[in-house]
Each structure stands twice: as C-alpha cells, then as structure tokens.
C-alpha positions in Angstrom: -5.4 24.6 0.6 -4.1 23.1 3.2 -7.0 21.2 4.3 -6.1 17.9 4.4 -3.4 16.1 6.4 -1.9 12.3 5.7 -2.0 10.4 9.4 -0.4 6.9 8.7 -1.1 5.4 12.1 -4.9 5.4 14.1 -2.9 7.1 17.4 -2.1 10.0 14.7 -6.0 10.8 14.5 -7.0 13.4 16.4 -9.5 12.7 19.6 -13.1 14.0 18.9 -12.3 13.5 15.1 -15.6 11.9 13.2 -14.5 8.9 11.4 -16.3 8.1 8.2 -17.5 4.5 8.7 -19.0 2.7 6.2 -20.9 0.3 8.5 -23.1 2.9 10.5 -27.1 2.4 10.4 -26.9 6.6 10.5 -25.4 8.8 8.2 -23.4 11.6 8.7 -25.5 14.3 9.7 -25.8 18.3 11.2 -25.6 17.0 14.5 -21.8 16.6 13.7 -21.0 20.0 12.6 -19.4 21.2 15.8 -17.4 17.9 16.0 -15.7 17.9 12.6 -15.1 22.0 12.5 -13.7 21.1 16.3 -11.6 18.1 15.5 -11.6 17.3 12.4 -13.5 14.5 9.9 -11.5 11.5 9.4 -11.9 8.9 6.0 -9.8 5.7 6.2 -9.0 4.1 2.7 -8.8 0.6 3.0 -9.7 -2.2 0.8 -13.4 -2.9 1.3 -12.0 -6.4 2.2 -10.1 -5.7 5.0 -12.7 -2.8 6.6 -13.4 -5.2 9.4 -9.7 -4.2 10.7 -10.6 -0.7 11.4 -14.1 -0.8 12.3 
C-alpha cells in the first residue's frame, strides 16, 4: 500500500515525525493525530538491549 518506508539512518526520519518510544511515562495519544498524518509516525526496531542508543 505503500504506507511504509525503510529509513536506515536517524537523519533519514522526517522532522515533526512521532517516534514510538518505549520509555515515555505517556502513551501515544489524539493529541498526536495532526503530527503523524503531518509527518509521519516513526517505530525503531532495536534490540530491547541496546534501546538506550536511540532514546
């Protein structure tokens, strides 16, 4: 569908994009609606190990 694209490097990820992030007190909510139909929802798979890296 043409939904989904592959970004290898965190410069690749669009600005204003919503990154998933397993460590946030708040879940992803309706207040960020216009943010990921705007620029996009962003879910880095990682080892659960190495999260630390990226967040």
């Amino acid at each position: 569908m043409g939904l989904v694209e592959l970004v290898r490097r965190p410069s690749d990820v669009p600005t204003g994009a919503v990154v998933l992030d397993p460590t946030v007190e708040k879940a992803l909510s309706r207040e960020d609606r216009d943010a990921v139909l705007g620029s996009g929802l962003v879910a880095v798979d990682c080892s659960w190990e190495h999260v630390h890296r990226y967040f």
